[in-house]
C-alpha positions in Angstrom: 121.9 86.2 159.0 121.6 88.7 161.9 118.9 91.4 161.8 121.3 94.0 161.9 123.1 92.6 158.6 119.6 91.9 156.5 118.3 95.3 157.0 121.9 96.7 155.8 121.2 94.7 152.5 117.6 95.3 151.9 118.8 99.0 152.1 121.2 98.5 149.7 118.7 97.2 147.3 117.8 99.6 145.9 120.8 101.2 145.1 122.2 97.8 143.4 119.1 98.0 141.1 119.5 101.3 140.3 123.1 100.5 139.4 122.4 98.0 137.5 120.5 99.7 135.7 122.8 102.2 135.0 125.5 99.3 133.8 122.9 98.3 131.2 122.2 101.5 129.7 126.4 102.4 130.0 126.8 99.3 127.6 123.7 100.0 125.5 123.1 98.9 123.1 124.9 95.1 123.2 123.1 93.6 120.5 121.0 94.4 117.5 118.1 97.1 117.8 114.8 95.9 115.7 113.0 98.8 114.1 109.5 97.9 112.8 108.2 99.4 109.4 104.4 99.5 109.8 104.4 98.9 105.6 105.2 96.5 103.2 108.9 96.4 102.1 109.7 98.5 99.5 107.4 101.5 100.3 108.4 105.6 101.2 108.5 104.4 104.5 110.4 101.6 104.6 113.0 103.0 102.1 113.9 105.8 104.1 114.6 103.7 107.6 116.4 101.4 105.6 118.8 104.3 104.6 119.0 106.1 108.0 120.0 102.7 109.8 122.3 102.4 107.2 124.1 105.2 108.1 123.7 105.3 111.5 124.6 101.9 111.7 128.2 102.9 110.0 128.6 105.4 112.0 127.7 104.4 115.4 128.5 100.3 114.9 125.1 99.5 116.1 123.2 96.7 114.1 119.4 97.4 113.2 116.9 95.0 112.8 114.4 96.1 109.8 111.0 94.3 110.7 108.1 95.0 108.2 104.6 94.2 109.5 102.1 95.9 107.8 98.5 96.6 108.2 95.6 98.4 109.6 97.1 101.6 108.0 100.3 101.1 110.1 98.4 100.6 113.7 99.7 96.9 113.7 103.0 98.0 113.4 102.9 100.8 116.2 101.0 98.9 118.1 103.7 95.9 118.4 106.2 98.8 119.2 104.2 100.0 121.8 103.7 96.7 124.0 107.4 95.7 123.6 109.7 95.8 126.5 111.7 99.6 126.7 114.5 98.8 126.7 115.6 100.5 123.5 115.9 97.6 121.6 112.7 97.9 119.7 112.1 101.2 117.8 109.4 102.1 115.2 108.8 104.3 112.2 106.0 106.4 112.6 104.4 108.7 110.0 101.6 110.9 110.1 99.0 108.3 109.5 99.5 106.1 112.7 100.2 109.0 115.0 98.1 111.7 114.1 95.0 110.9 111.4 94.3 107.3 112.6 93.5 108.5 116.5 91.5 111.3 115.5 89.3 109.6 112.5 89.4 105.7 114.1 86.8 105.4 117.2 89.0 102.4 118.8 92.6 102.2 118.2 95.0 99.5 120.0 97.0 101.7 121.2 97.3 105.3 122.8 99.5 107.5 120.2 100.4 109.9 123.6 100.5 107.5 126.0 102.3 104.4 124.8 104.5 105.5 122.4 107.5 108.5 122.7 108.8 110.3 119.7 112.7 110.0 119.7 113.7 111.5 116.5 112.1 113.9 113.7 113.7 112.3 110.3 111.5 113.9 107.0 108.5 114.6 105.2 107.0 115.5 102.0 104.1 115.6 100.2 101.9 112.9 98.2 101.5 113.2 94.7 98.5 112.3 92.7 98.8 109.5 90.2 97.5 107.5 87.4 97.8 104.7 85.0 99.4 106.6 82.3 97.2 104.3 80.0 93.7 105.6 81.8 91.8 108.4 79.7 93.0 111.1 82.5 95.5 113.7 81.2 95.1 116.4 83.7 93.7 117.6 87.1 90.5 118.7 85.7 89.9 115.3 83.8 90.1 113.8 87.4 87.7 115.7 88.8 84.8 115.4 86.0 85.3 111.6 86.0 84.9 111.9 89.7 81.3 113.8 89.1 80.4 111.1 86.7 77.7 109.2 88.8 77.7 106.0 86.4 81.1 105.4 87.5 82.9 105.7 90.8 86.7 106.0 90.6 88.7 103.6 92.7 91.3 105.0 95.2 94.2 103.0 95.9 96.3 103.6 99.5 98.8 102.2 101.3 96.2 101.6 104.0 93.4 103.4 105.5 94.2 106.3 107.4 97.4 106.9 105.9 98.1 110.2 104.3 97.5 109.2 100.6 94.0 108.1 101.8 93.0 111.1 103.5 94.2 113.4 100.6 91.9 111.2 98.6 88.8 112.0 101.4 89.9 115.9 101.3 89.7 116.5 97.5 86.6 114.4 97.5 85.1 116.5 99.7 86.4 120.0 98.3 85.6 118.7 94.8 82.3 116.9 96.0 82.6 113.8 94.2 82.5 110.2 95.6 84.7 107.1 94.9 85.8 103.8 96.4 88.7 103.3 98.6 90.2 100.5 98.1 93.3 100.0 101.0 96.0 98.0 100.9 98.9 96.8 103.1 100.8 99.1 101.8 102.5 101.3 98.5 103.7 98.7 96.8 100.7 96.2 96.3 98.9 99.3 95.9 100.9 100.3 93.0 101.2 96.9 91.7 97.5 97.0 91.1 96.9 100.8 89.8 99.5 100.1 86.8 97.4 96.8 86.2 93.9 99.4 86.0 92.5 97.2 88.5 91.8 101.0 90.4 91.9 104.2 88.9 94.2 106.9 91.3 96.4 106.6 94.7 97.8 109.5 96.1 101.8 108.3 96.9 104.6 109.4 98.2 107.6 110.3 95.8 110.0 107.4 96.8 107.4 104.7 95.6 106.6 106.3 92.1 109.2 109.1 91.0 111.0 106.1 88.8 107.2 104.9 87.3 106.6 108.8 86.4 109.9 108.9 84.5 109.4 105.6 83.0 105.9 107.2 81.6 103.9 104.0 83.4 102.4 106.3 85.9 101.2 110.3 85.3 101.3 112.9 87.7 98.4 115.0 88.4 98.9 117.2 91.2 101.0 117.7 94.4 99.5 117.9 97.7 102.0 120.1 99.2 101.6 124.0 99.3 104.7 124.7 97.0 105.5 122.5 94.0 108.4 119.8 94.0 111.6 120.7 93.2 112.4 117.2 91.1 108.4 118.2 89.3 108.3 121.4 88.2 105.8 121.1 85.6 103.4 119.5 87.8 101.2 122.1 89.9 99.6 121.9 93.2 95.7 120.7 94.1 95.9 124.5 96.0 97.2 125.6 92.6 94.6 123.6 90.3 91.2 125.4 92.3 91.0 124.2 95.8 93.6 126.7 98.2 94.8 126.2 101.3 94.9 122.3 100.5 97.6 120.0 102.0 98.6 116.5 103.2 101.9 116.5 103.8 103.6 112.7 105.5 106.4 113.0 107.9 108.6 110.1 109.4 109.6 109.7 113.2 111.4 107.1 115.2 109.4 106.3 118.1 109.9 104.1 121.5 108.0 102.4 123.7 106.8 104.7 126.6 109.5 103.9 129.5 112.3 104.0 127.7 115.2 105.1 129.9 115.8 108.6 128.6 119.9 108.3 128.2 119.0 105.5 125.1 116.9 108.5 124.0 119.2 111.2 123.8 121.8 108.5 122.0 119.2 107.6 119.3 118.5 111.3 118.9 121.5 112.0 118.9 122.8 109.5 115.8 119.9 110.4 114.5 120.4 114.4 113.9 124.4 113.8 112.7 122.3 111.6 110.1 120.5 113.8 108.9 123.2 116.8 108.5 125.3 114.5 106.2 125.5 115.9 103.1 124.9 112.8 101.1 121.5 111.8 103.1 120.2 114.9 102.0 120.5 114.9 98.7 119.7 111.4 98.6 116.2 112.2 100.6 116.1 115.3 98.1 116.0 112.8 94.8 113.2 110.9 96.6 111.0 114.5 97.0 111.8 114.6 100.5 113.3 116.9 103.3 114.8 116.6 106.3 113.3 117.4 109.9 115.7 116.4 112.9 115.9 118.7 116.0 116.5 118.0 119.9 113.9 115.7 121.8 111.8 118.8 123.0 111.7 120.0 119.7 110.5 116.4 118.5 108.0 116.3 121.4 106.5 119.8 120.8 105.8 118.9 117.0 103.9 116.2 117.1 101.6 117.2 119.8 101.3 120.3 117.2 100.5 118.2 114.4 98.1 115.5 116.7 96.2 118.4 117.6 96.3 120.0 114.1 95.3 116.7 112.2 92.3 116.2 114.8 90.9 119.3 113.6 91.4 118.6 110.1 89.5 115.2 110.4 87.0 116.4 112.5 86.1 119.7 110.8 85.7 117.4 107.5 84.0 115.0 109.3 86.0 112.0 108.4 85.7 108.4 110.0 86.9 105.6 108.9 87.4 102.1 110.6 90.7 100.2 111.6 
């Protein structure tokens, strides 16, 4: 090959690649996208990606992947998503736990929540609510906290893992209340539950999908929510800011995330399945039912809130002085 005609190719290169790359994300996406649950199946977390790939799967005729690995208080989870190729075929769940408590209260975490990971799509939160064995000698808020100050005793707190949501409620209202107990973690809600209904520990603070049908079936009791304003589908049942300790909250929300790198036009696709989601009628009331609400928003709006609410859990755990390890 003459000079003349290699340096014309090498120059063109560059443009091949790029087009290229522009064929792949044109076609995207050509076979089924995996999106890992950091929690057992079964769970708040994995309920509600079930039901939004679901829909946008119907909607969109993409084919999702659901791939549970739990553990480590969802780091496990995230942390797979954030070493996988981005390509946009492997997305995440992430909740407030794994993205925002976790980095400010573990000293070593496998991955870097701003650095490796981008948020692609705000789907919903809600609050935790307190439970217990509806057979345990604990009928209100109050009884709670007096067994808590009972030092012959310490109560046992069941979570979906350490440094989720439900487990830093639990260090919170220790804290305000100034009682002690044990936490006892799990790989997520629905081992965790499994064992609270057989008294093997003593409260868990859960999200509504896993116990709403166990409160109604009077095998779980309601204590308190951790939200500011009482739910909608529990009236009856008042807030810990409500039952002596204001101003207290832990509040879990959910958001699709990608491995940093992914190209940004499989971005704005995702978010944008994502939002006419989450404006369907029918996923609304259905995430109402469950005690939750809807988020959504554009991918600024997504980026901008959970920088808010990194920085905002950081000075919860620190000003509380919380540590735990992964």
């Amino acid at each position: 090959m003459k000079r003349g005609a290699l340096a014309l190719l090498v120059g063109w290169l560059p443009c091949l690649a790029t087009l290229d790359a522009h064929a792949q994300n044109s076609v995207w996406p050509d076979k089924p996208i995996r999106i890992i649950v950091p929690y057992t199946p079964g769970g708040g977390t994995d309920r509600v990606t079930r039901q939004l790939a679901e829909r946008i799967g119907a909607e969109q005729k993409w084919t999702f992947l659901i791939d549970n690995k739990p553990g480590g208080g969802g780091n496990i989870g995230l942390d797979i998503a954030a070493k996988s190729k981005a390509d946009g075929y492997t997305l995440a769940m992430g909740q407030t736990a794994n993205l925002a408590i976790n980095p400010a209260a573990m000293n070593k975490m496998p991955f870097d929540a701003q650095k490796d990971l981008v948020a692609i799509a705000l789907i919903a939160e809600q609050p935790t609510l307190l439970v217990v064995n509806v057979n345990a000698n604990l009928k209100s808020f109050s009884d709670l906290i007096k067994a808590g100050k009972n030092k012959d005793r310490a109560l046992k707190l069941a979570s979906a893992g350490t440094g989720t949501v439900g487990h830093l409620a639990g260090e919170l209202l220790a804290k305000r209340a100034e009682f002690k107990f044990l936490h006892v973690p799990y790989k997520g809600a629905v081992p965790a539950i499994t064992d609270l209904l057989g008294g093997q520990t003593d409260l868990m603070f859960a999200t509504p999908q896993a116990v709403l049908s166990l409160i109604k079936s009077d095998k779980l009791r309601v204590l308190a929510v951790s939200a500011s304003k009482r739910l909608t589908l529990l009236p009856d049942t008042p807030t810990i800011a409500q039952s002596g300790y204001p101003n207290f909250q832990a509040v879990d929300w959910k958001v699709l995330v990608a491995p940093s790198g992914t190209p940004q036009e499989i971005l704005q696709k995702i978010n944008t399945a994502a939002e006419h989601a989450l404006n369907q009628p029918k996923f609304i009331d259905l995430l109402a039912q469950e005690g939750s609400t809807p988020m959504g928003g554009n991918l600024s709006k997504v980026a901008n809130y959970i920088k808010d609410e990194q920085s905002l859990w950081d000075q919860i755990v620190k000003g509380a002085n919380l540590q735990f390890e992964p």
